[in-house]
N, CA, C and O atoms as CSV, one atom per row, in Angstrom:
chain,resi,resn,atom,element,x,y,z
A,1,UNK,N,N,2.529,-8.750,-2.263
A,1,UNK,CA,C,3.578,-9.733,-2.569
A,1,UNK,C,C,2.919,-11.080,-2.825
A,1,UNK,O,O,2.071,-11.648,-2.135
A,2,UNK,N,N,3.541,-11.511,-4.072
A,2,UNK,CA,C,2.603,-13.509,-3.935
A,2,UNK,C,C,3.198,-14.280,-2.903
A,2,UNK,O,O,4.030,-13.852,-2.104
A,3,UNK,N,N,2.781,-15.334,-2.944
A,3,UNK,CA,C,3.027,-16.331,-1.955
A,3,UNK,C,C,4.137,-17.097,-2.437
A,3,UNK,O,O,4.792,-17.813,-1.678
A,4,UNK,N,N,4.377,-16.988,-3.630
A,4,UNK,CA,C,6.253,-17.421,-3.899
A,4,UNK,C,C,6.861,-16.751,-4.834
A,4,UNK,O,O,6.462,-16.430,-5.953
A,5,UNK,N,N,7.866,-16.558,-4.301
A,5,UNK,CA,C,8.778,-15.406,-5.385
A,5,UNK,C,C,10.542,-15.851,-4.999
A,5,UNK,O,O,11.114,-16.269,-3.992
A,6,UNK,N,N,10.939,-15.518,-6.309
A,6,UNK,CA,C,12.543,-16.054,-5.999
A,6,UNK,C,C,13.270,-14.501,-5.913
A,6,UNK,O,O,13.323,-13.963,-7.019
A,7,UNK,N,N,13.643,-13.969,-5.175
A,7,UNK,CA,C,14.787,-12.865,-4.736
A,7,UNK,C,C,16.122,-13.034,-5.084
A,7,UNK,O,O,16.785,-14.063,-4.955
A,8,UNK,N,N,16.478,-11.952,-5.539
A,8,UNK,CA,C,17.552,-12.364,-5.729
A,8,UNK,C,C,18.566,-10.893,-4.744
A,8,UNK,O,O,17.779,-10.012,-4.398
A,9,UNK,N,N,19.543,-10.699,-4.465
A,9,UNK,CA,C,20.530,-10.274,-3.748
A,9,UNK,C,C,21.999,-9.812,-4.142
A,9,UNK,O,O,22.837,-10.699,-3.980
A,10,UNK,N,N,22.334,-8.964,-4.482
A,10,UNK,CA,C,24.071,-9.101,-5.024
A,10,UNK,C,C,24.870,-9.494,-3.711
A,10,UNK,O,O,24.809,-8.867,-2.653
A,11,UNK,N,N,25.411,-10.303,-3.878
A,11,UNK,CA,C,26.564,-10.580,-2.490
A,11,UNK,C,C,28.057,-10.624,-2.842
A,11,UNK,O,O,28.434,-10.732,-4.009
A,12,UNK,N,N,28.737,-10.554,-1.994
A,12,UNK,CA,C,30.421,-10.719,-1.773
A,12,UNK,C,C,30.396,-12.319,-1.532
A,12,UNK,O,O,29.632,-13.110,-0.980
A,13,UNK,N,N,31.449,-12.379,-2.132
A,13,UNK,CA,C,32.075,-14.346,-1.459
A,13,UNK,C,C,32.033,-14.225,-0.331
A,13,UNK,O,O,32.417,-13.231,0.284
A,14,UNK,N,N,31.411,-15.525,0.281
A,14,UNK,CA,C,30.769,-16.582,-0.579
A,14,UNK,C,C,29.342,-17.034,-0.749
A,14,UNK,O,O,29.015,-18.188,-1.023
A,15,UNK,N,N,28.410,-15.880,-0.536
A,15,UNK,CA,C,27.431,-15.656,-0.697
A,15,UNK,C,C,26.601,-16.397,0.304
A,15,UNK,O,O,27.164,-17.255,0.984
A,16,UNK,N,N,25.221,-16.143,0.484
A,16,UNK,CA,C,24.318,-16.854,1.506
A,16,UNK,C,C,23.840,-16.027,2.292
A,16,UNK,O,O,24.700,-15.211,2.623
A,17,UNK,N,N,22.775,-15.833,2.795
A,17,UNK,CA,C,22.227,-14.776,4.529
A,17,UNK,C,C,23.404,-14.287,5.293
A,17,UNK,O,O,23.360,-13.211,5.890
A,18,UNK,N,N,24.380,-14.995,5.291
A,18,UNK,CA,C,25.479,-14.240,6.357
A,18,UNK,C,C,26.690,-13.105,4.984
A,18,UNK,O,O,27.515,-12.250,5.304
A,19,UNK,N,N,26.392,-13.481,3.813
A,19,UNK,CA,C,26.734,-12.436,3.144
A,19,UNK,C,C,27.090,-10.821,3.572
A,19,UNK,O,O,26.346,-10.136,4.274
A,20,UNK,N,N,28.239,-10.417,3.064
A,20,UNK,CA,C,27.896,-8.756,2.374
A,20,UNK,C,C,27.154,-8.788,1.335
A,20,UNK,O,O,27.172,-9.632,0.440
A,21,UNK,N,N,26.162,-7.419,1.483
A,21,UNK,CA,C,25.674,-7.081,0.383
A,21,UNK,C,C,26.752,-6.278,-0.813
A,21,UNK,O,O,27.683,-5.572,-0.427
A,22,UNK,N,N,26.465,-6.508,-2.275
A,22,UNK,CA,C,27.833,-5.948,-2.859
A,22,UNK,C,C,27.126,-4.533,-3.065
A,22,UNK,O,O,25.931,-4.265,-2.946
A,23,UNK,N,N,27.821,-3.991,-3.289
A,23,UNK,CA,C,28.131,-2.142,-3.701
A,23,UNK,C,C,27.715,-2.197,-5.303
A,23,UNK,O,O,27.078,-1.164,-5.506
A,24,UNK,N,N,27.791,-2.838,-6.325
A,24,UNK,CA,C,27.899,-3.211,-7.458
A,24,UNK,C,C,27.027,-3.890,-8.078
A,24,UNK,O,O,27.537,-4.469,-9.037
A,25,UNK,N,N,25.629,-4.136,-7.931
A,25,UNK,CA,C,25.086,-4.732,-8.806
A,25,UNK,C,C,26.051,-5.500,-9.925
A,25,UNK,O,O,26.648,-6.537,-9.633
A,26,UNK,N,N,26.126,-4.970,-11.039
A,26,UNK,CA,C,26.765,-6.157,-12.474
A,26,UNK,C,C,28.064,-6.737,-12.108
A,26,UNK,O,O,28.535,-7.513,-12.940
A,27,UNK,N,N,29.043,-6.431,-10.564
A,27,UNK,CA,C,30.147,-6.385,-10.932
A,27,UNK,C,C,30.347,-7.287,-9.758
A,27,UNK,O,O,31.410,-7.623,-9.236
A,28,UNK,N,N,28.832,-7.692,-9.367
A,28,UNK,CA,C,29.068,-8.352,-7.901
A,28,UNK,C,C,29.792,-9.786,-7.711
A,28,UNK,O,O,29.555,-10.231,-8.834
A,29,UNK,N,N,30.524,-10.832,-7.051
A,29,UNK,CA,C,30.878,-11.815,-7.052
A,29,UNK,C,C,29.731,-12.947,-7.325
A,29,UNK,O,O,29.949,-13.772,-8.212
A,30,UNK,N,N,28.800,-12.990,-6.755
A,30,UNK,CA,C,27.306,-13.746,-7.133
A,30,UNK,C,C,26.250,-12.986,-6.796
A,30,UNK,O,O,26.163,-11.773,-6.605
A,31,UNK,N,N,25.342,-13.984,-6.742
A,31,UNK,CA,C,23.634,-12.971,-6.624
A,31,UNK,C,C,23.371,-14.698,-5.555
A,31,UNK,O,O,23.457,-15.841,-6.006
A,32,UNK,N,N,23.042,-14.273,-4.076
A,32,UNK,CA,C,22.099,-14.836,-3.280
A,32,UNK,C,C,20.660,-15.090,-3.480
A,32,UNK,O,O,19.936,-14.095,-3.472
A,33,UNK,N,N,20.141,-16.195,-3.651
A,33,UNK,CA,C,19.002,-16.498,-4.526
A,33,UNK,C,C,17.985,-17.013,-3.295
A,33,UNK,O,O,18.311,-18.092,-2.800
A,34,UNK,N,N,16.676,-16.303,-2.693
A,34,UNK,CA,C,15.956,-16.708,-2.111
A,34,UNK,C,C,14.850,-17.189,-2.176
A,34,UNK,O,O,13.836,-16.494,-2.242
A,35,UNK,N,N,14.851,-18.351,-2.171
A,35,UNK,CA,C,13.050,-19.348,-2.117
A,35,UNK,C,C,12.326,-18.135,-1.488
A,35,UNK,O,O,13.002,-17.246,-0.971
A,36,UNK,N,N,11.215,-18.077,-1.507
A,36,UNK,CA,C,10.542,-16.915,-0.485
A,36,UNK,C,C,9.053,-17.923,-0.612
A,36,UNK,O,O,8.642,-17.861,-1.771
A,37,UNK,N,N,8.322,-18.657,0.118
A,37,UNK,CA,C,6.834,-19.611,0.349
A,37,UNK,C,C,6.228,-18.997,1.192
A,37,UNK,O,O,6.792,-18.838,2.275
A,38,UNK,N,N,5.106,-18.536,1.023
A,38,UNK,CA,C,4.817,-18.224,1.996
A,38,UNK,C,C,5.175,-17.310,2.907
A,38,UNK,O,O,4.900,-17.561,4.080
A,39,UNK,N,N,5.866,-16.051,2.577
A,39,UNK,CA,C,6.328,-15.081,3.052
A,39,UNK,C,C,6.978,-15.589,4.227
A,39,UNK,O,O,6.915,-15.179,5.386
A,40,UNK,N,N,7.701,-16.680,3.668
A,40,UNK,CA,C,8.991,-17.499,4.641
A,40,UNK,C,C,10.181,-17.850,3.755
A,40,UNK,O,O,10.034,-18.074,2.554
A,41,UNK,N,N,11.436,-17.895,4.408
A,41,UNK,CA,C,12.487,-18.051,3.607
A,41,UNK,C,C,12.380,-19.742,3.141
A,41,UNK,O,O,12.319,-20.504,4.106
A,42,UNK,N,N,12.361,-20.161,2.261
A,42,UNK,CA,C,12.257,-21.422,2.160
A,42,UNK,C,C,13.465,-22.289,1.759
A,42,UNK,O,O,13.720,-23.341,2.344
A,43,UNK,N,N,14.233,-21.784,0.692
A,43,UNK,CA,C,15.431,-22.153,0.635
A,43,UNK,C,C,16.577,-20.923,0.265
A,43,UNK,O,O,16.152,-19.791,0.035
A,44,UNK,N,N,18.354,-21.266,0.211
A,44,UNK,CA,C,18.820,-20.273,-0.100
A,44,UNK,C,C,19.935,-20.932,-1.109
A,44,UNK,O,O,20.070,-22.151,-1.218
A,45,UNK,N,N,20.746,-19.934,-1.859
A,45,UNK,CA,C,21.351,-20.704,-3.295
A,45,UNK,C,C,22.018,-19.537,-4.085
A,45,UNK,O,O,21.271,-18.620,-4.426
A,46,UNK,N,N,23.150,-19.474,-4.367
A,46,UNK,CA,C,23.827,-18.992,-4.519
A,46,UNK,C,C,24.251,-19.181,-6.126
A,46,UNK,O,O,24.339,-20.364,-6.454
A,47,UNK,N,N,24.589,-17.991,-7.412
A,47,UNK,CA,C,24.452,-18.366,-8.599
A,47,UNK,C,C,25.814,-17.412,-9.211
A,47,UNK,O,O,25.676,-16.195,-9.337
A,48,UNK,N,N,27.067,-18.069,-9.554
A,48,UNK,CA,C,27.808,-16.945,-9.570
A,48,UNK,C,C,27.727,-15.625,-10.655
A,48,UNK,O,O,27.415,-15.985,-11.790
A,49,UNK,N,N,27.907,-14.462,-10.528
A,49,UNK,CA,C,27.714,-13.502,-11.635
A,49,UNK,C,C,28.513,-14.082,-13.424
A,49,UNK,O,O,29.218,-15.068,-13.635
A,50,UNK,N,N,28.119,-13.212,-14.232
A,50,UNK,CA,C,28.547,-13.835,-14.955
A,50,UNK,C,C,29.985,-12.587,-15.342
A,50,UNK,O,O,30.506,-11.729,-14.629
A,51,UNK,N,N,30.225,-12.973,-16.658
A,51,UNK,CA,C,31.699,-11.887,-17.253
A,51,UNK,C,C,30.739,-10.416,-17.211
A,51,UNK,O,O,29.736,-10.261,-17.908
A,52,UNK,N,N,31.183,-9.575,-16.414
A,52,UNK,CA,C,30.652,-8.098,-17.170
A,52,UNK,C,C,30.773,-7.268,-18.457
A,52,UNK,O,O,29.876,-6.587,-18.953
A,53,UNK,N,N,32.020,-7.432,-18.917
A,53,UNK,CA,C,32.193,-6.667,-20.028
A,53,UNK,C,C,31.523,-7.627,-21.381
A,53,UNK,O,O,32.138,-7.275,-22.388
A,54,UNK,N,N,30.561,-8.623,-21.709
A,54,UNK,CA,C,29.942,-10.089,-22.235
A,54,UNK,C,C,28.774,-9.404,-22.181
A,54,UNK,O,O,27.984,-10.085,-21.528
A,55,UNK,N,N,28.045,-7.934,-22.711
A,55,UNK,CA,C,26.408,-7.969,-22.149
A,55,UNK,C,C,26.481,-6.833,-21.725
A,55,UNK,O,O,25.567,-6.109,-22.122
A,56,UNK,N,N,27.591,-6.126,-20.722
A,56,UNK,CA,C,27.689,-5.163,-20.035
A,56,UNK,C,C,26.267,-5.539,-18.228
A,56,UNK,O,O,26.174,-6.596,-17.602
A,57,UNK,N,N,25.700,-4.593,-18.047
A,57,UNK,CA,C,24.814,-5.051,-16.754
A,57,UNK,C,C,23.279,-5.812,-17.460
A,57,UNK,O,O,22.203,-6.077,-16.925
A,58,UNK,N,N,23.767,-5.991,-18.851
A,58,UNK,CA,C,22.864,-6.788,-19.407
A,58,UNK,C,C,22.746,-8.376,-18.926
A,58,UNK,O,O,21.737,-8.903,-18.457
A,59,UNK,N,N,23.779,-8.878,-19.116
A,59,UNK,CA,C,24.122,-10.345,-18.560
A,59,UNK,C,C,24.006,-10.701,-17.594
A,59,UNK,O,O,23.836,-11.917,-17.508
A,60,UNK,N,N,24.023,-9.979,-16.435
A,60,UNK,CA,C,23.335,-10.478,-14.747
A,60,UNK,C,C,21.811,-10.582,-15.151
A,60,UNK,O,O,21.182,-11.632,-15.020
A,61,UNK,N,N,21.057,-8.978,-15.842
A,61,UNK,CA,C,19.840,-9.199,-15.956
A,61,UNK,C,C,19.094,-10.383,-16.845
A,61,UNK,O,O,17.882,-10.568,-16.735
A,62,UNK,N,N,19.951,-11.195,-17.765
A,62,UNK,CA,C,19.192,-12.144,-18.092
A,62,UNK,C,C,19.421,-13.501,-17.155
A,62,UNK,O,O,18.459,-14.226,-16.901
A,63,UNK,N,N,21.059,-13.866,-16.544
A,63,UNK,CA,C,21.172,-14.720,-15.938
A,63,UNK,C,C,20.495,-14.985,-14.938
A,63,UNK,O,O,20.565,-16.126,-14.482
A,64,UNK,N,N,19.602,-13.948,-14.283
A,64,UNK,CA,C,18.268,-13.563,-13.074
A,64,UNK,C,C,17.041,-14.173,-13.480
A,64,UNK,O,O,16.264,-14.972,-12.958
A,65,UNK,N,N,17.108,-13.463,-14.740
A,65,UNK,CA,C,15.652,-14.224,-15.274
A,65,UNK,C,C,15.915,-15.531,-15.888
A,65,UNK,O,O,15.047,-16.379,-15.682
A,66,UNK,N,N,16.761,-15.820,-16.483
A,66,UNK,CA,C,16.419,-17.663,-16.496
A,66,UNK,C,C,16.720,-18.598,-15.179
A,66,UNK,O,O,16.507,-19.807,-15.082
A,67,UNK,N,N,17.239,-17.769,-14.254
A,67,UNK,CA,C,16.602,-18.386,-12.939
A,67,UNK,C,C,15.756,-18.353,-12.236
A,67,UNK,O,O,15.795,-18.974,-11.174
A,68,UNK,N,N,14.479,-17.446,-12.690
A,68,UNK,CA,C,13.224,-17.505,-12.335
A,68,UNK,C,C,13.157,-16.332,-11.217
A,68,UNK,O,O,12.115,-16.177,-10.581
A,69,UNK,N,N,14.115,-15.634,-11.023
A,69,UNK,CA,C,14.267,-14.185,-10.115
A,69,UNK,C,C,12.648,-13.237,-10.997
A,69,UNK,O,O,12.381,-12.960,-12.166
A,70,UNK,N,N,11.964,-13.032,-9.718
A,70,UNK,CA,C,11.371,-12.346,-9.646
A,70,UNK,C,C,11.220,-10.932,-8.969
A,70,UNK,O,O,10.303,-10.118,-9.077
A,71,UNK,N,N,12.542,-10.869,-8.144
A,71,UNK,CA,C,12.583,-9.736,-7.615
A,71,UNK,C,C,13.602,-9.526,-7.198
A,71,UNK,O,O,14.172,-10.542,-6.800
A,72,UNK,N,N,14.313,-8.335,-7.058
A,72,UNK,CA,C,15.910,-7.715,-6.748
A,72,UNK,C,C,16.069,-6.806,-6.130
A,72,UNK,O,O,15.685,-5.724,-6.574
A,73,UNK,N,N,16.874,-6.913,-4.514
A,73,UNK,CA,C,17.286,-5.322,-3.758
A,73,UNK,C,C,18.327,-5.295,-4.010
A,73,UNK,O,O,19.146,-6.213,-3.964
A,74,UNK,N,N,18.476,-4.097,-4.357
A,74,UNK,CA,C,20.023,-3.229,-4.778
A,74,UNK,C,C,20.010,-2.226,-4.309
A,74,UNK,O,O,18.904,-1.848,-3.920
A,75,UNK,N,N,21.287,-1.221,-4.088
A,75,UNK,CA,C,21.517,-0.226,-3.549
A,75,UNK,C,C,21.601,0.602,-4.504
A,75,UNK,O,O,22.123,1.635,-4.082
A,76,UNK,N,N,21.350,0.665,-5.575
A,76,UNK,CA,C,21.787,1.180,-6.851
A,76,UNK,C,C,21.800,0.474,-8.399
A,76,UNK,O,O,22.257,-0.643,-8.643
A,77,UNK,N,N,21.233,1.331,-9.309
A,77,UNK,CA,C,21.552,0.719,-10.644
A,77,UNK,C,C,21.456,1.772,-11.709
A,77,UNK,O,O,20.797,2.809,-11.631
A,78,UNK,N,N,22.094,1.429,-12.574
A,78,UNK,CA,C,21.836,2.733,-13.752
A,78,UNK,C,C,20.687,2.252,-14.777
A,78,UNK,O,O,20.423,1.050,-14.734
A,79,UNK,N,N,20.055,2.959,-15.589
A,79,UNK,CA,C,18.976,2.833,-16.073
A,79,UNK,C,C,18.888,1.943,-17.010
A,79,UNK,O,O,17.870,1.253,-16.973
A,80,UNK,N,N,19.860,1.678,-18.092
A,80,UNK,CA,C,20.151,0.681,-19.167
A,80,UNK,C,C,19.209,-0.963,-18.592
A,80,UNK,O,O,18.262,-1.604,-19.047
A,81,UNK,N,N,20.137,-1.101,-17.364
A,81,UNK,CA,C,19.776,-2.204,-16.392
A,81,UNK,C,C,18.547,-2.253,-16.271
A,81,UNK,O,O,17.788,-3.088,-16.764
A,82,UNK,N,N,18.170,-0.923,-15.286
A,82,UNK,CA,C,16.636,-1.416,-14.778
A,82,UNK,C,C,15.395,-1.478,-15.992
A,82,UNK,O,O,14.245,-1.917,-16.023
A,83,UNK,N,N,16.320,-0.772,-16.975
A,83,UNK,CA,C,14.582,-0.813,-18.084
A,83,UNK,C,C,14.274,-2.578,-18.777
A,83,UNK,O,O,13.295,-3.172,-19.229
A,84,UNK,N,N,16.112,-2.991,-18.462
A,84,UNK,CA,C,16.032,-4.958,-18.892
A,84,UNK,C,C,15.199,-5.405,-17.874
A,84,UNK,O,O,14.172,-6.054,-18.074
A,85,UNK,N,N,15.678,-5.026,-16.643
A,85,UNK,CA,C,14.796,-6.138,-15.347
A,85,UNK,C,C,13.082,-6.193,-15.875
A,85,UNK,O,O,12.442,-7.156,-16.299
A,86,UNK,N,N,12.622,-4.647,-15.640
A,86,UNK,CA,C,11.416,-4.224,-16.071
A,86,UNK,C,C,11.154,-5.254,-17.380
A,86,UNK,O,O,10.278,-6.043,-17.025
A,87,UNK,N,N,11.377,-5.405,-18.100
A,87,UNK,CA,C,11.184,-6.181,-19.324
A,87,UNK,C,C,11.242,-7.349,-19.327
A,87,UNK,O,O,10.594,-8.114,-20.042
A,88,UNK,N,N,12.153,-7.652,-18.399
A,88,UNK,CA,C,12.151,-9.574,-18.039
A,88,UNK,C,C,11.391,-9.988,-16.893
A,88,UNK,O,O,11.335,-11.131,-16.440
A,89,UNK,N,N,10.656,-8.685,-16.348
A,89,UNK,CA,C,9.310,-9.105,-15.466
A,89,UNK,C,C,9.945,-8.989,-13.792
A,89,UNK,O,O,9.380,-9.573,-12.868
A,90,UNK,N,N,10.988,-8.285,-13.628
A,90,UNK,CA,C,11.879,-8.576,-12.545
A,90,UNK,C,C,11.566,-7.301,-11.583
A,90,UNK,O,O,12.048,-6.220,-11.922
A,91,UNK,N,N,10.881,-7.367,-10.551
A,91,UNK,CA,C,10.420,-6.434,-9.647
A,91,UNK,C,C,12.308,-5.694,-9.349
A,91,UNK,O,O,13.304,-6.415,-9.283
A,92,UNK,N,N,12.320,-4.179,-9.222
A,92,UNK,CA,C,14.066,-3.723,-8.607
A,92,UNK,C,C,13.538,-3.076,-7.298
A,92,UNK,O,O,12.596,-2.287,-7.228
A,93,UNK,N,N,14.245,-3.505,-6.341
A,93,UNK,CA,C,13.573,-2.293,-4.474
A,93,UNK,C,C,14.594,-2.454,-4.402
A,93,UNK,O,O,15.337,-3.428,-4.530
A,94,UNK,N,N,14.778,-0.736,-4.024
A,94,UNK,CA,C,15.782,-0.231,-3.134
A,94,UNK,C,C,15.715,-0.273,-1.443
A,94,UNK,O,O,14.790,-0.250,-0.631
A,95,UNK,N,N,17.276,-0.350,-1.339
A,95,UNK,CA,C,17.507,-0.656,-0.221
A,95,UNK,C,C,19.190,0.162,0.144
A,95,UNK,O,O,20.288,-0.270,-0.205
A,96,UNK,N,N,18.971,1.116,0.743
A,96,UNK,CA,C,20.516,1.223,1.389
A,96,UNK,C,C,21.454,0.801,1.832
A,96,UNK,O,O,21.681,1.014,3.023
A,97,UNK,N,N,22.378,0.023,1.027
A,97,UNK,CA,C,23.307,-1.201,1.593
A,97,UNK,C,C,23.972,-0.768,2.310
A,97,UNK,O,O,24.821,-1.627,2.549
A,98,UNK,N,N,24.270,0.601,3.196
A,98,UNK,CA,C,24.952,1.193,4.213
A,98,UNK,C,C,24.361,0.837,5.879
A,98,UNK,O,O,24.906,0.742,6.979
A,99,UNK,N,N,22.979,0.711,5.374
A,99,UNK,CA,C,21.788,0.084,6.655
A,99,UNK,C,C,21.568,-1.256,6.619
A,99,UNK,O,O,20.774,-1.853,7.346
A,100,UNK,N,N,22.253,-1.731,5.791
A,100,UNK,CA,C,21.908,-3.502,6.289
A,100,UNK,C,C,23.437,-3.862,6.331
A,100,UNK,O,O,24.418,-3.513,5.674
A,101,UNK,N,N,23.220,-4.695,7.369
A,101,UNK,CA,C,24.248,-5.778,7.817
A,101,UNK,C,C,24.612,-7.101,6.887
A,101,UNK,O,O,25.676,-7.720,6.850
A,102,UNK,N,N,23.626,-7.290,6.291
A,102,UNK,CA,C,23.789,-8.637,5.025
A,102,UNK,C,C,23.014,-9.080,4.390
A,102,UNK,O,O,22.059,-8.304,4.424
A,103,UNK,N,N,22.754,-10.057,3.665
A,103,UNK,CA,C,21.802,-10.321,2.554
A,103,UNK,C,C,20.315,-10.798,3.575
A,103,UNK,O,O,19.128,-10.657,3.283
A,104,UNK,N,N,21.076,-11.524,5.111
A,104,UNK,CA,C,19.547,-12.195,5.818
A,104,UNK,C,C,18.801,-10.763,5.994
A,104,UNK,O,O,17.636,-10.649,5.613
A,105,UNK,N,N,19.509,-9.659,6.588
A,105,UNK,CA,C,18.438,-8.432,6.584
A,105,UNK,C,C,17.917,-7.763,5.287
A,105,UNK,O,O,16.935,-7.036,5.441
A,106,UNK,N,N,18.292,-7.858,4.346
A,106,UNK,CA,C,18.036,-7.393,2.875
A,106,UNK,C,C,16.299,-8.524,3.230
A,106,UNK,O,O,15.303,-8.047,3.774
A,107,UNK,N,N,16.405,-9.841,2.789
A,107,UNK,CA,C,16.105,-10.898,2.833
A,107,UNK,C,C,14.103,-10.417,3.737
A,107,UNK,O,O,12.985,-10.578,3.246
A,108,UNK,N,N,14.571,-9.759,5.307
A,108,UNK,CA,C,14.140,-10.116,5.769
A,108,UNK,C,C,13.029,-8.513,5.673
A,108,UNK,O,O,12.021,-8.429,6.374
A,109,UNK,N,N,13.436,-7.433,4.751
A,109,UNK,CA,C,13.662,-6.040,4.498
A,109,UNK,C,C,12.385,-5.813,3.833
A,109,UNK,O,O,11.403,-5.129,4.120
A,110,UNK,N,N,12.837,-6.990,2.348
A,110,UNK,CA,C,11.549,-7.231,1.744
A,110,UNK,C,C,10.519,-7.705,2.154
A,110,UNK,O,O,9.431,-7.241,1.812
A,111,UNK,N,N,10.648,-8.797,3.029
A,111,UNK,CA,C,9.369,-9.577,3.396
A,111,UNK,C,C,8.701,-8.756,4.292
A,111,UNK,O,O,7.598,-9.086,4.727
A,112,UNK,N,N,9.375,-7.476,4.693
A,112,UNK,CA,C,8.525,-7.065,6.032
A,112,UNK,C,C,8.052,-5.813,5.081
A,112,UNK,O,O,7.260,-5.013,5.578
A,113,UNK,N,N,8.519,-5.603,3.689
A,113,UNK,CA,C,7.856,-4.438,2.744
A,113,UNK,C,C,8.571,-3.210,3.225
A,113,UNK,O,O,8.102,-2.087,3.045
A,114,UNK,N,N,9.524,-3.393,3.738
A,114,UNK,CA,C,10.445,-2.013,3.755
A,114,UNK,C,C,10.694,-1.351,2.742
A,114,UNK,O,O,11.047,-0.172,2.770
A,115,UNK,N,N,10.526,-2.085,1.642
A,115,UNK,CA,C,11.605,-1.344,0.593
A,115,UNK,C,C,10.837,-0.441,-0.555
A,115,UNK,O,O,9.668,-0.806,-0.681
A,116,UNK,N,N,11.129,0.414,-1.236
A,116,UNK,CA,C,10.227,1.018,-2.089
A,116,UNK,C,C,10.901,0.217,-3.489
A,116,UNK,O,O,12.002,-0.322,-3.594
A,117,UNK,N,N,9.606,0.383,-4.685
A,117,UNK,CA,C,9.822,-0.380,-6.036
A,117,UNK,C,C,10.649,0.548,-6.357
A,117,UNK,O,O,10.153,1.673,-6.287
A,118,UNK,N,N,12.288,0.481,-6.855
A,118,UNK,CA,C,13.036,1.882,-7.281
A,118,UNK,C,C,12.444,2.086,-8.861
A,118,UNK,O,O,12.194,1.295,-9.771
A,119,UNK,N,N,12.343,3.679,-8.698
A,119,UNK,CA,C,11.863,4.503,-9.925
A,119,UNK,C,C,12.565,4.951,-11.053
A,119,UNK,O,O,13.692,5.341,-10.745
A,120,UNK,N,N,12.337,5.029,-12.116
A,120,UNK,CA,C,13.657,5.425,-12.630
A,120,UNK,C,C,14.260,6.477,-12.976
A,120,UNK,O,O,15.202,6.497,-13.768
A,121,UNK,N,N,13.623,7.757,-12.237
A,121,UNK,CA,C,14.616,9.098,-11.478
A,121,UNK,C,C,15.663,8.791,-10.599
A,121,UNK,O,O,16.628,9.555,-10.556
A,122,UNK,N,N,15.617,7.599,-9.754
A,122,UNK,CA,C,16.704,7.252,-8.930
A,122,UNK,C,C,17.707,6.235,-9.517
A,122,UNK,O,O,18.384,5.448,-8.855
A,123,UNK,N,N,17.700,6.365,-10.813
A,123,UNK,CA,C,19.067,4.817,-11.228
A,123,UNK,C,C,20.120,6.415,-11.254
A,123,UNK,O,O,19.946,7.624,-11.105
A,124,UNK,N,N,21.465,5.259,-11.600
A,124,UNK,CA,C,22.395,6.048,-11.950
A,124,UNK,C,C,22.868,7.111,-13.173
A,124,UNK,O,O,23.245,6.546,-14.199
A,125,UNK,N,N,22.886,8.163,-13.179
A,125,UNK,CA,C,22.757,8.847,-14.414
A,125,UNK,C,C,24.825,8.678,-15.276
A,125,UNK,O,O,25.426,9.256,-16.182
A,126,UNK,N,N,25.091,7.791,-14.482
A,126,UNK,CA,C,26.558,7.494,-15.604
A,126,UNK,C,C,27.685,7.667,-14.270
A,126,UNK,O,O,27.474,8.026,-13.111
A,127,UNK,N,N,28.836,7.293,-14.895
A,127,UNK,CA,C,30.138,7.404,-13.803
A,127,UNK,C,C,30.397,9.376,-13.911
A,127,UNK,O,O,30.683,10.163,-13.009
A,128,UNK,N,N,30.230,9.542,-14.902
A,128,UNK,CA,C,30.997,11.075,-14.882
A,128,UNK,C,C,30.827,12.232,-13.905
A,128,UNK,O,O,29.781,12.856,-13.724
A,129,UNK,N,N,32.139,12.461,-13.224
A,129,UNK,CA,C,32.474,12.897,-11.960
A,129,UNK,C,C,32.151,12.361,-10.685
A,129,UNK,O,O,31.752,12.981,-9.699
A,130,UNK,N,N,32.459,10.615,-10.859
A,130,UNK,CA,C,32.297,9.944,-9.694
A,130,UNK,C,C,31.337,9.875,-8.990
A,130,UNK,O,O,31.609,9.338,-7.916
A,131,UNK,N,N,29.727,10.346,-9.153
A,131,UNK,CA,C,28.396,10.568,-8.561
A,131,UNK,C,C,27.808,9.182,-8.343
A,131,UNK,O,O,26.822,9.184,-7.605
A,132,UNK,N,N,28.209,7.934,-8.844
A,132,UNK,CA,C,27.670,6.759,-9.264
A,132,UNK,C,C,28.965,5.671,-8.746
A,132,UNK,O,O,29.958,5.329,-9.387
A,133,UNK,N,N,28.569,5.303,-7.421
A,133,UNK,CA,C,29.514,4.323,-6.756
A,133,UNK,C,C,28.498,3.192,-6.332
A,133,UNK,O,O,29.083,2.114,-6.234
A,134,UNK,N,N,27.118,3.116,-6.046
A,134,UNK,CA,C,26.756,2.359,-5.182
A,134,UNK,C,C,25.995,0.939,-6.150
A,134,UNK,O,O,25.475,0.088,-5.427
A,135,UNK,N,N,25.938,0.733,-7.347
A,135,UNK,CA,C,24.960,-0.007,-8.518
A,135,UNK,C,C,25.906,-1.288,-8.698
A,135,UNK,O,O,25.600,-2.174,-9.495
């Protein structure tokens, strides 16, 4: 991990460490934005999502990268998505949003290297027959 990286987080209103994590990647209310210095939280900042159907899960992935997001835990994403992050330089780790309590343990998940880089056998292969709830 470098010594500064901006994280980013999907959260529920009204975003911040005491957050829910959202279920939804593109569809989330904002993205929790973490300073990370020094493998310390340095600051925290909140950026609201943008229109989904404007881009589709395209439009979070660029609104990430012109905020300088270098890295993203999600519980899920379908592939369209992760091959943009990949391309805009945007590290994706999974994380089971059923096992964290909120964005400070997401937060605190990465820094301790819990999380694996998600692959892209594990994105979502589409909604059809409801298999794809958690992105």
């Amino acid at each position: 991990m470098t010594s500064s990286i901006m994280l980013a987080v999907p959260s529920d209103n009204p975003g911040g460490l005491a957050a829910n994590i959202s279920g939804h990647f593109g569809h989330c209310d904002l993205f929790t934005l973490i300073n990370i210095q020094e493998g310390k939280v340095a600051s925290v900042d909140t950026v609201n999502n943008v229109a989904h159907s404007a881009g589709g899960c395209l439009a979070p992935v660029n609104l990430l990268r012109d905020k300088g997001v270098g890295a993203i835990v999600v519980g899920g994403m379908g592939a369209r998505p992760m091959q943009a992050f990949a391309e805009a330089g945007i590290a994706v780790y999974y994380a089971d949003r059923n096992a964290l309590q909120n964005v400070s343990a997401a937060a605190d998940g990465f820094l301790a290297g819990k999380f694996p880089q998600m692959r892209p056998e594990q994105t979502c292969q589409g909604h059809e027959g409801g298999s794809c709830q958690h992105h």
